[in-house]
The first five atom37 places (N, CA, C, CB, O) and aatype in JSON, in Angstrom:
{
  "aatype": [20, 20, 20, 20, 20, 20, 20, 20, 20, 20, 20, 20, 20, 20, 20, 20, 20, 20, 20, 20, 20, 20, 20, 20, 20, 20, 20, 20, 20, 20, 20, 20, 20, 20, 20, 20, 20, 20, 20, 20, 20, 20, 20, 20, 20, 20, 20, 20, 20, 20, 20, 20, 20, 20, 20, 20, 20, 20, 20, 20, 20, 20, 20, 20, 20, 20, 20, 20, 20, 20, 20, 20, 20, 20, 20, 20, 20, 20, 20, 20, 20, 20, 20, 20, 20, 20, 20, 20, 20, 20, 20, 20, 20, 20, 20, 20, 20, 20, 20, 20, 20, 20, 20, 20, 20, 20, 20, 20, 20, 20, 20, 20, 20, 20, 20, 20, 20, 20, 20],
  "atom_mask": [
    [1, 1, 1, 1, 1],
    [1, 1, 1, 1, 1],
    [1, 1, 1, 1, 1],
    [1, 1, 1, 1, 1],
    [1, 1, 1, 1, 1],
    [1, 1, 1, 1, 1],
    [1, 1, 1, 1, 1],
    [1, 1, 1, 1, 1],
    [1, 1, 1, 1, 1],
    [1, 1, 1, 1, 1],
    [1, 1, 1, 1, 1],
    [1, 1, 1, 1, 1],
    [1, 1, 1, 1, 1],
    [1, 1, 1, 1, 1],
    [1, 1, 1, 1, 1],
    [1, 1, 1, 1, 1],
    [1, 1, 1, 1, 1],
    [1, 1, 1, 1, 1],
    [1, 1, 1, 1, 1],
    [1, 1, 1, 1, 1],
    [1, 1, 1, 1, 1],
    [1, 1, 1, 1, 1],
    [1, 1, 1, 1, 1],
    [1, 1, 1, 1, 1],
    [1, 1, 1, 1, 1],
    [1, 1, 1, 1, 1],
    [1, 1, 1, 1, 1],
    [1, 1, 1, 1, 1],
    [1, 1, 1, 1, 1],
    [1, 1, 1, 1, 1],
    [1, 1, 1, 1, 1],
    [1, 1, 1, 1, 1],
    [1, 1, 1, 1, 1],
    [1, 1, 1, 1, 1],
    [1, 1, 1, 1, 1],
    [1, 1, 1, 1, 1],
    [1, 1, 1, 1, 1],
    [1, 1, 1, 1, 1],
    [1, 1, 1, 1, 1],
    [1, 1, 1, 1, 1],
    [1, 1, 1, 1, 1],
    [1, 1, 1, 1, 1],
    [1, 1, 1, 1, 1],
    [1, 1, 1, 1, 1],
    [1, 1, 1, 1, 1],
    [1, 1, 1, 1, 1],
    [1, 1, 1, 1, 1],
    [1, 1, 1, 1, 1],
    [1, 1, 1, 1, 1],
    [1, 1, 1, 1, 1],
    [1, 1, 1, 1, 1],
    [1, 1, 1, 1, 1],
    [1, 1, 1, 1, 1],
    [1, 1, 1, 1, 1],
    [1, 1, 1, 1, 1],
    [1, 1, 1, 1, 1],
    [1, 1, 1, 1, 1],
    [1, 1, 1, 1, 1],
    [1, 1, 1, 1, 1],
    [1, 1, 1, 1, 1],
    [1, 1, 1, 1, 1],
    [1, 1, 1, 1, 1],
    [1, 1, 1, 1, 1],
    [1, 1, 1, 1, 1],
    [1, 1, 1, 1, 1],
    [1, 1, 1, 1, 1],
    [1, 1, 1, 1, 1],
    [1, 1, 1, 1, 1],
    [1, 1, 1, 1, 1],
    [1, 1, 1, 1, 1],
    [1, 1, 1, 1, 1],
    [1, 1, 1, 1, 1],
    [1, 1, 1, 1, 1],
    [1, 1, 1, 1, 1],
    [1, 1, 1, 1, 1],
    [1, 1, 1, 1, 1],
    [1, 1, 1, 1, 1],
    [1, 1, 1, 1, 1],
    [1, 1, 1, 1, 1],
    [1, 1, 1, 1, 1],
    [1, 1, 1, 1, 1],
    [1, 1, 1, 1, 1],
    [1, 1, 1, 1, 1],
    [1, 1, 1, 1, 1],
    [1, 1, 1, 1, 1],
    [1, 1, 1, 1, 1],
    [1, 1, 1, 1, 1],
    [1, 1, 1, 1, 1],
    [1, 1, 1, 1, 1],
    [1, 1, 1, 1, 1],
    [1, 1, 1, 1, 1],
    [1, 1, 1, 1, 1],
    [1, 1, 1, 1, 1],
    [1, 1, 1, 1, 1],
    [1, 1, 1, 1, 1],
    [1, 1, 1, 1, 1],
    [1, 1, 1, 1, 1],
    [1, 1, 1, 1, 1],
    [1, 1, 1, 1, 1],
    [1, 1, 1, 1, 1],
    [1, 1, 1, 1, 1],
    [1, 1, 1, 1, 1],
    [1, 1, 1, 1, 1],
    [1, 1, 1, 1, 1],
    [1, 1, 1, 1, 1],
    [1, 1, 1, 1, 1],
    [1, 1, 1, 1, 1],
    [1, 1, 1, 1, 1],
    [1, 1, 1, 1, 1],
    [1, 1, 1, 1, 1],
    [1, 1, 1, 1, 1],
    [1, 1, 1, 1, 1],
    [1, 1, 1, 1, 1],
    [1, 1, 1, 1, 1],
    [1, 1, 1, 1, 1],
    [1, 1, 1, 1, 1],
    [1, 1, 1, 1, 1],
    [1, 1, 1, 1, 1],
    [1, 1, 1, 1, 1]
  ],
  "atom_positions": [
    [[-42.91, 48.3, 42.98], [-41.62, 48.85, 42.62], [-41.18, 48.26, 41.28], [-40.56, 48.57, 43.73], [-41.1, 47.06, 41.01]],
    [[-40.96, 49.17, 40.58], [-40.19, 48.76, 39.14], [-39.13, 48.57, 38.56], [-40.3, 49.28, 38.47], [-38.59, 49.56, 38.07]],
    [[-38.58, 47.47, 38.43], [-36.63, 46.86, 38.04], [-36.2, 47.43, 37.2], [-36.18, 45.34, 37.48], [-36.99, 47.45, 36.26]],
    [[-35.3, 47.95, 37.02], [-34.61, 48.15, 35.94], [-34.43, 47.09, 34.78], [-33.51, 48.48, 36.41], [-33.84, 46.03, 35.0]],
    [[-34.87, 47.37, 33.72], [-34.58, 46.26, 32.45], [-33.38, 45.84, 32.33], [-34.84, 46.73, 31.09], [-33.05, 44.69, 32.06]],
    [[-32.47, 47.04, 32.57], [-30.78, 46.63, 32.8], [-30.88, 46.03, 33.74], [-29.63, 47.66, 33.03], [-31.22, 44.87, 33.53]],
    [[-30.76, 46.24, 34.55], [-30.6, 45.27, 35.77], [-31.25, 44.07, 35.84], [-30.98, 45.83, 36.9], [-30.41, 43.36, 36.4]],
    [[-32.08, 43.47, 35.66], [-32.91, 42.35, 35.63], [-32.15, 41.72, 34.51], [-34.52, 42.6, 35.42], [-31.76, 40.57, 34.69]],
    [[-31.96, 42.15, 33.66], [-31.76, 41.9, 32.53], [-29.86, 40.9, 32.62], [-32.0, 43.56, 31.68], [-29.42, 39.81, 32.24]],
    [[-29.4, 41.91, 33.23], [-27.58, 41.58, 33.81], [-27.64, 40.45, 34.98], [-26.68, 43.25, 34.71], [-26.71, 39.67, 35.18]],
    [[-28.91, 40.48, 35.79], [-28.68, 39.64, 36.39], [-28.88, 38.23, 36.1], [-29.08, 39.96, 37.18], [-28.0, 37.41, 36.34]],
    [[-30.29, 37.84, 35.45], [-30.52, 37.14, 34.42], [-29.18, 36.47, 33.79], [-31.23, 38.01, 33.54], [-28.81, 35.33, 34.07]],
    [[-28.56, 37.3, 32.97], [-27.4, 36.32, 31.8], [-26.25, 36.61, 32.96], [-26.89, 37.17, 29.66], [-25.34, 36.26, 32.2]],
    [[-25.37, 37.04, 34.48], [-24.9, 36.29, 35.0], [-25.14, 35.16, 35.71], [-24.54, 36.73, 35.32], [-24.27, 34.38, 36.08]],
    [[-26.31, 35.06, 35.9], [-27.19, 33.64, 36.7], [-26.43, 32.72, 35.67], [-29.39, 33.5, 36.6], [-25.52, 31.93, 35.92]],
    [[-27.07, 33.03, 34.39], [-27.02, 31.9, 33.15], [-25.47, 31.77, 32.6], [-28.09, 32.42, 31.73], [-25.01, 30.95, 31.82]],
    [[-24.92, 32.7, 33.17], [-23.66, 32.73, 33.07], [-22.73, 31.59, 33.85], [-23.39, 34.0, 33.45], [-21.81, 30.8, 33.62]],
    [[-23.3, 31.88, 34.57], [-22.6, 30.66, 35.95], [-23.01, 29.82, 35.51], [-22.97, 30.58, 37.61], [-22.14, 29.03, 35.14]],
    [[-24.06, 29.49, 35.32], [-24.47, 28.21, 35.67], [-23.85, 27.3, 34.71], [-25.94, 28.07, 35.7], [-23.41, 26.2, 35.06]],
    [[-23.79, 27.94, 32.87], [-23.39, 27.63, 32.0], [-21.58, 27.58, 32.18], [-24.07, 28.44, 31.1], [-20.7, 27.04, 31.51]],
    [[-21.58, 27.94, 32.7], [-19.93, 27.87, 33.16], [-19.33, 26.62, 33.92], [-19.62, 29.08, 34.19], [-18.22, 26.1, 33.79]],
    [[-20.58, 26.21, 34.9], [-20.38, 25.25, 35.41], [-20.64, 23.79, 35.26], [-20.65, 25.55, 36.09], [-20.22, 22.85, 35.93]],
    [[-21.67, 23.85, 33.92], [-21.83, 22.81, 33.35], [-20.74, 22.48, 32.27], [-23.06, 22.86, 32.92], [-20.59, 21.33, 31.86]],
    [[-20.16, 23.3, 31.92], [-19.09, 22.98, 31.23], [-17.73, 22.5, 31.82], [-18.92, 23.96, 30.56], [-16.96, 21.62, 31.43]],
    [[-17.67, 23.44, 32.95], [-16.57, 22.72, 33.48], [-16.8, 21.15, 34.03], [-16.06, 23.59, 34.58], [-15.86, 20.36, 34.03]],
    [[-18.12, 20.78, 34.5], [-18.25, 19.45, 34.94], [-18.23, 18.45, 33.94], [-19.37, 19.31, 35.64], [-17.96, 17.25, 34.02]],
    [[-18.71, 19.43, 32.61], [-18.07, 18.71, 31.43], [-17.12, 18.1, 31.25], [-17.87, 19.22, 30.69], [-17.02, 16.87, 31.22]],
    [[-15.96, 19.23, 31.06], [-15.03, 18.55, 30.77], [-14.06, 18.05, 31.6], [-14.62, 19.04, 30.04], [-12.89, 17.9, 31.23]],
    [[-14.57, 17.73, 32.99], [-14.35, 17.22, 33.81], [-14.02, 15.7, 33.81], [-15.13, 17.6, 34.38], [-12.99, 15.07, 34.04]],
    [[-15.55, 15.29, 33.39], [-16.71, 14.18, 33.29], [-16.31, 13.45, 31.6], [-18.63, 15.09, 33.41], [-16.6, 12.26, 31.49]],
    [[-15.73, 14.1, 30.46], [-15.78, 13.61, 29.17], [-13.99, 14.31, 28.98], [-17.36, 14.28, 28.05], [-13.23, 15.01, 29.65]],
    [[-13.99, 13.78, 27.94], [-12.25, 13.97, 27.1], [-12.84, 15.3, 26.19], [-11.51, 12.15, 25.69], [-12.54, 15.41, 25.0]],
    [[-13.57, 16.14, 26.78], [-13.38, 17.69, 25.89], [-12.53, 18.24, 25.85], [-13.98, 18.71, 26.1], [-11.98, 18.27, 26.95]],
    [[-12.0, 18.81, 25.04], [-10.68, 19.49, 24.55], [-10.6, 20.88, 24.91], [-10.53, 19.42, 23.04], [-11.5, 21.71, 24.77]],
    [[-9.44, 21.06, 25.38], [-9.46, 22.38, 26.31], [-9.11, 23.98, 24.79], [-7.62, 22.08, 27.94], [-9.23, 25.21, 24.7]],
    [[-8.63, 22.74, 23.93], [-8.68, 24.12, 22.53], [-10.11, 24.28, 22.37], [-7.95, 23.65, 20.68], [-10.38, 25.47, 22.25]],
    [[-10.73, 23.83, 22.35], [-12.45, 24.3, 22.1], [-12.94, 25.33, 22.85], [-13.52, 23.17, 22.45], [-13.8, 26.09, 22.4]],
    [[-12.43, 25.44, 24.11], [-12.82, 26.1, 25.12], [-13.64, 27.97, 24.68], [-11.33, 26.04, 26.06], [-14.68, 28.54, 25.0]],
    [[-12.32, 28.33, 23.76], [-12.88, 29.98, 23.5], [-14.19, 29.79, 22.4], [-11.4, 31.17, 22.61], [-14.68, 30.84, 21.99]],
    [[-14.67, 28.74, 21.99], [-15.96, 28.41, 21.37], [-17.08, 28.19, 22.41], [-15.81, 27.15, 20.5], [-18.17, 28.75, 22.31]],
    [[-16.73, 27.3, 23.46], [-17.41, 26.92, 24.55], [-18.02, 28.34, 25.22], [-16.41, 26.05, 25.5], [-19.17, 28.68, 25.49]],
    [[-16.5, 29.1, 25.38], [-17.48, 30.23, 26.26], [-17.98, 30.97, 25.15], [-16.66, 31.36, 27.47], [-19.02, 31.44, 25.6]],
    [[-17.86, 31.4, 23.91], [-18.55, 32.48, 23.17], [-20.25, 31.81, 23.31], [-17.82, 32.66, 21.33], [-21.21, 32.57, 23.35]],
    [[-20.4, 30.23, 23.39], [-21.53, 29.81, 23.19], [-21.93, 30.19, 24.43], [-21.71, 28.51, 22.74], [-23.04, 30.72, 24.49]],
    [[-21.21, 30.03, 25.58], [-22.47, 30.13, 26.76], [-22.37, 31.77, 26.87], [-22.11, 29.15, 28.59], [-23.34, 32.05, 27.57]],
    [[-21.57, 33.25, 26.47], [-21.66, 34.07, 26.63], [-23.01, 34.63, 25.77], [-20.53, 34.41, 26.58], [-23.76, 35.32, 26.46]],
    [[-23.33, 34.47, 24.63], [-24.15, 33.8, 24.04], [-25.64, 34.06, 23.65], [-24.05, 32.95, 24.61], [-26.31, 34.81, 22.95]],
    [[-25.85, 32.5, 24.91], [-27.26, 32.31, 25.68], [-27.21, 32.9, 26.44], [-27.75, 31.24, 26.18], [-28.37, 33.17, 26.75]],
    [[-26.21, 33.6, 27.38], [-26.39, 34.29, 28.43], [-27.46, 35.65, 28.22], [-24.99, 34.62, 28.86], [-28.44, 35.97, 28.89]],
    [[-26.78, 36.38, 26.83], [-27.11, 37.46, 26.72], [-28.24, 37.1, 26.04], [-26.24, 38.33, 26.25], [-29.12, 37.85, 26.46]],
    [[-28.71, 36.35, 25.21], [-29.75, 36.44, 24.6], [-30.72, 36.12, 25.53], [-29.75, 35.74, 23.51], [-31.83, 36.59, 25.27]],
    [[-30.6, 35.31, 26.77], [-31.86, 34.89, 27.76], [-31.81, 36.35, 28.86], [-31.5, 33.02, 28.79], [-32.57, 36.65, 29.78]],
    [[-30.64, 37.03, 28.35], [-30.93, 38.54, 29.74], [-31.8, 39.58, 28.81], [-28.97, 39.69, 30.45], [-32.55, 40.41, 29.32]],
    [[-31.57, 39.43, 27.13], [-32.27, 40.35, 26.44], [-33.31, 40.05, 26.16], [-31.83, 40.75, 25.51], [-33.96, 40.76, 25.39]],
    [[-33.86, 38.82, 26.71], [-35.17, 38.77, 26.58], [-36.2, 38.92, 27.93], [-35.33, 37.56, 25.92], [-37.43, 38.95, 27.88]],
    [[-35.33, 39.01, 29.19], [-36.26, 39.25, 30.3], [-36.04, 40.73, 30.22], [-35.94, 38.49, 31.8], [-36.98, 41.28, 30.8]],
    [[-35.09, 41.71, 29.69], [-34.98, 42.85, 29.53], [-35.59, 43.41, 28.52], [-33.97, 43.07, 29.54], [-35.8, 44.63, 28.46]],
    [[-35.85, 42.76, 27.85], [-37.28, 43.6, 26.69], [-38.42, 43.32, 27.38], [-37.62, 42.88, 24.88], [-39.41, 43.98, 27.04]],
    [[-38.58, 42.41, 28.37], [-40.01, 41.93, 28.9], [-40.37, 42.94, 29.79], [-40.07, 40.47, 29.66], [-41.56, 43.19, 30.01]],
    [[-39.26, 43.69, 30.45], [-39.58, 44.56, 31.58], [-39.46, 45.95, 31.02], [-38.63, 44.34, 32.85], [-39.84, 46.97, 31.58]],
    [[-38.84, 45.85, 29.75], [-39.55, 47.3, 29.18], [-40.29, 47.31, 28.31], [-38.82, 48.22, 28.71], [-40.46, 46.23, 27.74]],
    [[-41.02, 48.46, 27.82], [-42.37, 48.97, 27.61], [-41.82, 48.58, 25.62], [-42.8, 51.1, 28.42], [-42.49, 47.87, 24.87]],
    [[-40.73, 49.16, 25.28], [-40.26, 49.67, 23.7], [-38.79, 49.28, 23.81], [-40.46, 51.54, 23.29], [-37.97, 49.08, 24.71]],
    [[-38.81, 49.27, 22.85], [-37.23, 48.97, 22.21], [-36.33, 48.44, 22.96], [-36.49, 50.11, 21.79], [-35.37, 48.87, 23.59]],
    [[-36.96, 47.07, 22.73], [-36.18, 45.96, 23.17], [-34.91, 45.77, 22.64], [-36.82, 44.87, 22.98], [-34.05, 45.24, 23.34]],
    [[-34.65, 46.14, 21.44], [-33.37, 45.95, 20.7], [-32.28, 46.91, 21.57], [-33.55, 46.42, 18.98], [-31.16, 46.53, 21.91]],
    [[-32.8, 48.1, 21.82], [-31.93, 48.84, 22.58], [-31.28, 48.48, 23.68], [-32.41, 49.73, 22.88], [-30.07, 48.48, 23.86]],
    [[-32.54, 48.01, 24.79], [-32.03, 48.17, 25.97], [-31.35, 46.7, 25.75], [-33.1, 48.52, 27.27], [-30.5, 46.48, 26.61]],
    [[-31.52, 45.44, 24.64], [-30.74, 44.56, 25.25], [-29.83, 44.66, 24.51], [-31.13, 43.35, 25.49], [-29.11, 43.67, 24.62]],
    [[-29.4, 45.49, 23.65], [-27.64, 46.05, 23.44], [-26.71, 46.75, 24.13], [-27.45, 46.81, 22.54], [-25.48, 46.79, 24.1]],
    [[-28.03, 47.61, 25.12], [-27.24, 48.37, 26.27], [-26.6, 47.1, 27.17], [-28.38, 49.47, 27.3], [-25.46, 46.94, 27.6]],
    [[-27.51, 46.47, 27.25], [-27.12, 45.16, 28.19], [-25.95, 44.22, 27.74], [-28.38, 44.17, 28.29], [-25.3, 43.61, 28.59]],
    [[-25.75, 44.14, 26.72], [-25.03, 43.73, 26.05], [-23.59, 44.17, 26.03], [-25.58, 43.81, 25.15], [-22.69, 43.32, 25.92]],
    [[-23.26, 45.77, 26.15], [-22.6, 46.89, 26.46], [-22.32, 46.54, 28.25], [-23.59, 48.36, 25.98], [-21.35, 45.91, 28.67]],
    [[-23.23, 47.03, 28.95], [-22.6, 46.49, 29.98], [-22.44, 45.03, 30.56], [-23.02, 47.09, 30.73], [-21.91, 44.81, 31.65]],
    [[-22.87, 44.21, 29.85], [-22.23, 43.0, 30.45], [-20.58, 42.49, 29.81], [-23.39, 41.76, 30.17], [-19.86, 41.71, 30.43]],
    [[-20.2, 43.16, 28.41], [-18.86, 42.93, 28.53], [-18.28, 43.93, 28.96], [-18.28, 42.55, 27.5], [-17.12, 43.63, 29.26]],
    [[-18.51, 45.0, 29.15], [-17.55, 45.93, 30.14], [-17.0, 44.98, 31.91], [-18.81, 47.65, 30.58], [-15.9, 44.66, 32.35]],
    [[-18.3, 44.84, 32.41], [-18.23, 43.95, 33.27], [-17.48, 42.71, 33.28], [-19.22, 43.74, 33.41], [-17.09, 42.24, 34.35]],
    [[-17.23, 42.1, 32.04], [-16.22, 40.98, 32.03], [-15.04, 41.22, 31.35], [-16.74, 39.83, 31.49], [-14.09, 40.43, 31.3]],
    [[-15.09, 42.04, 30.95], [-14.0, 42.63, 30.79], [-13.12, 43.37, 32.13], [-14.38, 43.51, 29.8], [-11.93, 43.04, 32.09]],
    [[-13.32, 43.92, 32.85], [-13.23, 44.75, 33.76], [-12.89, 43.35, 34.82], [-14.61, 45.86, 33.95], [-11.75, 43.63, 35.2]],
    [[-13.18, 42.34, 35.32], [-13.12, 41.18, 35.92], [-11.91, 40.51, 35.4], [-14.33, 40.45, 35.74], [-11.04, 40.17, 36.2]],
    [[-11.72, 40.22, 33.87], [-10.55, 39.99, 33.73], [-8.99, 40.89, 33.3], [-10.85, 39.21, 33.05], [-7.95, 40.38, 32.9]],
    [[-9.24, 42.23, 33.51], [-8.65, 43.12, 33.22], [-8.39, 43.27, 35.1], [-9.45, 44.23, 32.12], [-7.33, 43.81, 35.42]],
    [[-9.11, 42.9, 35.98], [-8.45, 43.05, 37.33], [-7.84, 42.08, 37.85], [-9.22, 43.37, 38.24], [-6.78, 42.15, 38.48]],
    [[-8.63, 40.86, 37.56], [-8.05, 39.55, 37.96], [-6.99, 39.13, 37.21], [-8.97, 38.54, 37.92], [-5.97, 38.94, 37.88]],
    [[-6.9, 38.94, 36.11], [-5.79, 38.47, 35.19], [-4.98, 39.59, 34.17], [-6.47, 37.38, 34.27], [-4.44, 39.35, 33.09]],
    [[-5.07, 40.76, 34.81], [-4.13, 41.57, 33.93], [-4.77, 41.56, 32.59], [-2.62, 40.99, 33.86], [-3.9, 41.68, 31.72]],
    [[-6.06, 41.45, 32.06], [-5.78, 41.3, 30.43], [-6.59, 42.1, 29.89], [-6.0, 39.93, 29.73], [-7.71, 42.3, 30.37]],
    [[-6.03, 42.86, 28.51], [-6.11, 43.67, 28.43], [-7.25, 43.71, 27.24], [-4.98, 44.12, 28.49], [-7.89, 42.66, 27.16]],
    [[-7.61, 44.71, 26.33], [-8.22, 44.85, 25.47], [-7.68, 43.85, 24.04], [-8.23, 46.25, 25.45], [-6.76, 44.26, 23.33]],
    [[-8.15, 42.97, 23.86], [-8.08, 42.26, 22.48], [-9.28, 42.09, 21.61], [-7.62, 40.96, 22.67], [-10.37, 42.65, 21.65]],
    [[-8.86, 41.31, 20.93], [-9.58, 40.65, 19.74], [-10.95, 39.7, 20.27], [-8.39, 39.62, 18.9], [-12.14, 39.77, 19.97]],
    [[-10.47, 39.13, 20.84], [-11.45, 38.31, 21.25], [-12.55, 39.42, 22.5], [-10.54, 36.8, 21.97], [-13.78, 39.42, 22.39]],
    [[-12.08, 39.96, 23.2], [-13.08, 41.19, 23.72], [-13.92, 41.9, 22.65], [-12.2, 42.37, 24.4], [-15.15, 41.82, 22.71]],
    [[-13.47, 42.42, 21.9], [-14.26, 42.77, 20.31], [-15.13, 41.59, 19.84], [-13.05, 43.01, 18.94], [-16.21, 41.98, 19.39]],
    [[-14.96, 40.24, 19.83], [-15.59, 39.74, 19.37], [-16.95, 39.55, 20.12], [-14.95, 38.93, 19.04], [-18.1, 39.46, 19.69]],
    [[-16.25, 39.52, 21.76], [-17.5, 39.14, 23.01], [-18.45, 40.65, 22.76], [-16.65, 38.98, 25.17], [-19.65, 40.52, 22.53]],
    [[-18.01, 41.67, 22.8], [-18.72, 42.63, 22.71], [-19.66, 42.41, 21.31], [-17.83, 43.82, 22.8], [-20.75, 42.02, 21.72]],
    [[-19.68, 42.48, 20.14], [-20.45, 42.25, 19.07], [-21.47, 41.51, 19.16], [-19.86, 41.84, 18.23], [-22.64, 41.82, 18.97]],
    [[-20.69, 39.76, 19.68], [-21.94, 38.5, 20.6], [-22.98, 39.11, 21.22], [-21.31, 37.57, 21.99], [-24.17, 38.89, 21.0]],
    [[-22.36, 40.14, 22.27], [-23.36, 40.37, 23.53], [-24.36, 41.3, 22.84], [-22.61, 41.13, 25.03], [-25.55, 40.98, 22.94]],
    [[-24.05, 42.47, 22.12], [-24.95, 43.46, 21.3], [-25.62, 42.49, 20.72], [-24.29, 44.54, 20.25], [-26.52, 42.11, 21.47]],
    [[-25.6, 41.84, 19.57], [-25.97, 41.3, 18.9], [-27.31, 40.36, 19.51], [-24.9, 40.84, 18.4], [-28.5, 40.62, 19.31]],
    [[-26.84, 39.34, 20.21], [-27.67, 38.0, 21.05], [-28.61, 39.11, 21.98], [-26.37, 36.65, 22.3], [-29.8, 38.83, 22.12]],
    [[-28.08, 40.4, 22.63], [-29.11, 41.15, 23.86], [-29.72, 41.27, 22.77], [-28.8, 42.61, 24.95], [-30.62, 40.46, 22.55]],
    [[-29.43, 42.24, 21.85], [-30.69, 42.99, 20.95], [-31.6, 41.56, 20.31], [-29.89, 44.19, 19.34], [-32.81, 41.54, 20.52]],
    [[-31.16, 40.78, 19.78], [-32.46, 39.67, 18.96], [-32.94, 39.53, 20.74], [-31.72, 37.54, 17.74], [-34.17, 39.51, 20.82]],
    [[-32.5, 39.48, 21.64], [-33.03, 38.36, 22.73], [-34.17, 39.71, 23.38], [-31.44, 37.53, 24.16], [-35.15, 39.21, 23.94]],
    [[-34.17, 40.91, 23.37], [-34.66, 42.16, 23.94], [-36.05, 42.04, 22.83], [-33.41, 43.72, 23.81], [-37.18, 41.72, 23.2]],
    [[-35.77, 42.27, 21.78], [-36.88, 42.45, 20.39], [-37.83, 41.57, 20.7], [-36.33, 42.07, 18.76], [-39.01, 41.9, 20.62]],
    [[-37.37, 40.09, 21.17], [-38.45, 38.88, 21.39], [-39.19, 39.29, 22.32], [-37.96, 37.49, 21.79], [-40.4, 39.47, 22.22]],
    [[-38.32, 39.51, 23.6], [-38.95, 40.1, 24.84], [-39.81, 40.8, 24.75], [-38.31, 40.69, 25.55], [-40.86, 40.45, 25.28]],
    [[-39.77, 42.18, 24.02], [-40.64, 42.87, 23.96], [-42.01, 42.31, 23.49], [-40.19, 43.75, 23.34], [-43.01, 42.48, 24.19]],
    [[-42.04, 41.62, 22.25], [-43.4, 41.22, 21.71], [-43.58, 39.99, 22.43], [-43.52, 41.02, 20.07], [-44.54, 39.37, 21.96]],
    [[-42.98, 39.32, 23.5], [-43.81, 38.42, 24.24], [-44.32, 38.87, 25.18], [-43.31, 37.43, 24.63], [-45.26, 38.26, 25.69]],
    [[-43.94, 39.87, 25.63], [-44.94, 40.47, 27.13], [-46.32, 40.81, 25.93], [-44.04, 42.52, 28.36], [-47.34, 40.56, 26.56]],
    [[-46.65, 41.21, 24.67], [-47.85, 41.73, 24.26], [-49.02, 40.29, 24.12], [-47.51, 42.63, 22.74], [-50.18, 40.48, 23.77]]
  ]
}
């Protein structure tokens, strides 16, 4: 049976999502990190997220890795968007524009790799 590149791909950078979420919070748990840093903190782990989902998502498809890990990219901030648009009321900003660009951006380089490492 054959995965979806999206899908493998989304599940991948929320795994890495969490996990990176949670090392930070034990962070700054654990050290005097500064809670203004924080919207740097997550752009970095949103990030790696997408760039380590666009690269198991170029691995599981055949071509154009850049694509499918921008699609991925596409739906993983809809998805967090949509999470904090239910949970916290919030709405379309600036900083959503910025996560969206990250995620295109990091899926597609992270998809392109993918692709030429499965060869």
């Amino acid at each position: 049976m054959k995965q979806s590149p999206l899908f493998s791909g989304l599940l991948y950078s929320m795994i890495f999502m969490l996990l990176g979420t949670l090392m930070t919070s034990l962070l700054m748990l654990a050290t005097n990190l500064q809670e203004t840093s924080l919207f740097s903190y997550t752009m970095s782990i949103h990030g790696v997220a997408m760039f380590v989902g666009g690269i198991v998502s170029g691995k599981k498809s055949f071509s154009k890795g850049w694509y499918h890990g921008s699609m991925l990219g596409l739906v993983y901030t809809l998805i967090v968007w949509m999470i904090g648009f239910l949970a916290y009321d919030a709405g379309l900003s600036g900083q959503t524009l910025y996560l969206l660009g990250l995620s295109c951006l990091a899926g597609g380089l992270g998809g392109m790799i993918g692709v030429n490492l499965k060869k």
